[in-house]
C-alpha positions as CSV (number, residue, x, y, z in Angstrom):
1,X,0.0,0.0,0.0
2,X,2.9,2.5,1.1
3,X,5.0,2.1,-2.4
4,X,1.1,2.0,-4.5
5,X,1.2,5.7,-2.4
6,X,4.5,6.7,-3.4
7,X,3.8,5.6,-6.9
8,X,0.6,7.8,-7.4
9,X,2.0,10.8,-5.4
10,X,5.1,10.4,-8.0
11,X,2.6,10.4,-11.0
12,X,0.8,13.3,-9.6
13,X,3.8,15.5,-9.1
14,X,5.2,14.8,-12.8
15,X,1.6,15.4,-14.4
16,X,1.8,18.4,-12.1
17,X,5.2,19.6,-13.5
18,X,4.1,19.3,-17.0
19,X,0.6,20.7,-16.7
20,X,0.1,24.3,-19.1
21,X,-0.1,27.6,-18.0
22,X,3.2,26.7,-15.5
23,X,5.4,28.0,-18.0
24,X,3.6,30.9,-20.0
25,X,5.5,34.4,-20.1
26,X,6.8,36.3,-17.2
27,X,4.6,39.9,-18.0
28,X,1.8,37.8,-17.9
29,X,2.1,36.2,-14.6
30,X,0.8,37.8,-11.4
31,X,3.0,35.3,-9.0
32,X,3.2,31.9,-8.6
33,X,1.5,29.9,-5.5
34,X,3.6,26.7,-4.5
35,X,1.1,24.4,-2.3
36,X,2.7,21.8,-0.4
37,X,2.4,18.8,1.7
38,X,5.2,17.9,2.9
39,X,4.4,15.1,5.7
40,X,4.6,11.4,4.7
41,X,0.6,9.9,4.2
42,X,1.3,6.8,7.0
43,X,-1.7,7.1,8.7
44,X,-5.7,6.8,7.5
45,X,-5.8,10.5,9.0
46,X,-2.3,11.3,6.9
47,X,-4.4,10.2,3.9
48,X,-7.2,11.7,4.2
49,X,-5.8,15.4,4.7
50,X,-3.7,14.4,1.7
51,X,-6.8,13.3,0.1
52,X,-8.5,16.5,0.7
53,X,-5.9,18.7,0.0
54,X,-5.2,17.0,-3.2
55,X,-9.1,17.4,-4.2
56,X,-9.1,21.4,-3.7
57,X,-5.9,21.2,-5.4
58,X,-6.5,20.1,-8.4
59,X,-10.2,21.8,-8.5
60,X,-7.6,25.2,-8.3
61,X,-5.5,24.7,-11.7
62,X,-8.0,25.9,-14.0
63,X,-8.6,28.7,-12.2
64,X,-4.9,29.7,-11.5
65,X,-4.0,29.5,-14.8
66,X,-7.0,31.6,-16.3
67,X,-6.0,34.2,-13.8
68,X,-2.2,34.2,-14.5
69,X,-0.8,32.6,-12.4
70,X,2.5,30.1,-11.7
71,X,1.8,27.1,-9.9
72,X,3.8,24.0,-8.0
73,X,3.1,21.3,-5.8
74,X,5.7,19.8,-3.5
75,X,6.3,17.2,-0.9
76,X,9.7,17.6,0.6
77,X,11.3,20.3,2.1
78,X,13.8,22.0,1.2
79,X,10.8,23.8,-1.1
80,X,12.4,25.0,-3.7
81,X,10.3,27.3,-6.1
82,X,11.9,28.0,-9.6
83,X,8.8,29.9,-11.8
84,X,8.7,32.2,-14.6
85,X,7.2,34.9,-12.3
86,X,11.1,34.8,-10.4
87,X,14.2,35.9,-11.5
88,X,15.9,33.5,-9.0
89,X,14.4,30.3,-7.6
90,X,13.5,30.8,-3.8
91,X,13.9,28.0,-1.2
92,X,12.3,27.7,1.8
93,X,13.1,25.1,4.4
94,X,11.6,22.9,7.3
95,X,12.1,25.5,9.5
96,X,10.0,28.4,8.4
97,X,6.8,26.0,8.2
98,X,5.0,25.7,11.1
99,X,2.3,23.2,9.6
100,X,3.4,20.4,6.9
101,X,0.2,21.5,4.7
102,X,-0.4,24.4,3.0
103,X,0.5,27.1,0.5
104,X,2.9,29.6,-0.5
105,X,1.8,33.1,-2.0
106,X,4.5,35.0,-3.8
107,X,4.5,38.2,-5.8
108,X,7.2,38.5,-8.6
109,X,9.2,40.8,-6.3
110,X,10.0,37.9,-3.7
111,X,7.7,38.8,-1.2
112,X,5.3,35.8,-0.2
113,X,3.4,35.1,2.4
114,X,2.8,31.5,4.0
115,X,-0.8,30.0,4.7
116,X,-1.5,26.9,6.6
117,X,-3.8,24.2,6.5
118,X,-6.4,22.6,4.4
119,X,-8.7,25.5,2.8
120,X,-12.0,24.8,0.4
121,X,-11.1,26.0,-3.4
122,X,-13.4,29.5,-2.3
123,X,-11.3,30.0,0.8
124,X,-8.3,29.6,-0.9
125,X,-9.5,31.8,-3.9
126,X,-10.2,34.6,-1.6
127,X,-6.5,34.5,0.4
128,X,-5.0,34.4,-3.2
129,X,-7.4,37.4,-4.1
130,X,-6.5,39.4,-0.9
131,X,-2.5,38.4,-1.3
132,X,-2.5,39.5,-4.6
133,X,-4.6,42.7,-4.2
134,X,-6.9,41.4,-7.2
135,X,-10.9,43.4,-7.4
């Protein structure tokens, strides 16, 4: 069961990696958002958080990549972030997360902003929204 795990969440991050809209032009992009789960799934309760997250996940795509935006999934730490919306790649490590599920916001100046936790797509919408000063 553990290895059938690691072989989906391997898939996953390779479709995820390859998906459009993660490479379109710089002057379009708004920032990039790198979600990430960074905890092994072990437990029934690891898997469904992962489950969960991977559902609003996936129901986010379309809607960052209409709005211009970069996007990256990751589940070890260091995160590293290379996007088109950065001139250099940031990297964050284990230490500035305080949870091991979530979501980084950044603008193409650098600045980002961690958030924590399992959100539904609207809740996460509305944080990128805010982050992003979008109307």
């Amino acid at each position: 069961m553990k290895l059938a795990i690691q072989i989906v969440l391997r898939f996953l991050i390779l479709a995820i990696l390859f998906m459009p809209g993660v490479g379109a032009a710089q002057e379009e992009m708004k920032g990039h958002v790198g979600f990430f789960f960074v905890k092994p799934v072990k437990t029934d309760a690891d898997f469904e958080v992962h489950d969960d997250f991977q559902y609003y996940y996936k129901s986010m795509t379309s809607w960052l990549i209409q709005n211009g935006f970069a996007f990256s999934y990751h589940t070890t730490t260091p995160i590293v972030i290379a996007s088109p919306v950065l001139e250099e790649p940031l990297t964050f490590g284990k230490d500035p997360l305080k949870m091991v599920v979530g979501m980084i916001l950044i603008k193409p100046d650098g600045t980002h902003k961690f958030s924590y936790g399992v959100g539904t797509g609207v809740d996460l919408i509305l944080e990128i929204q805010e982050f992003f000063e979008m109307k």
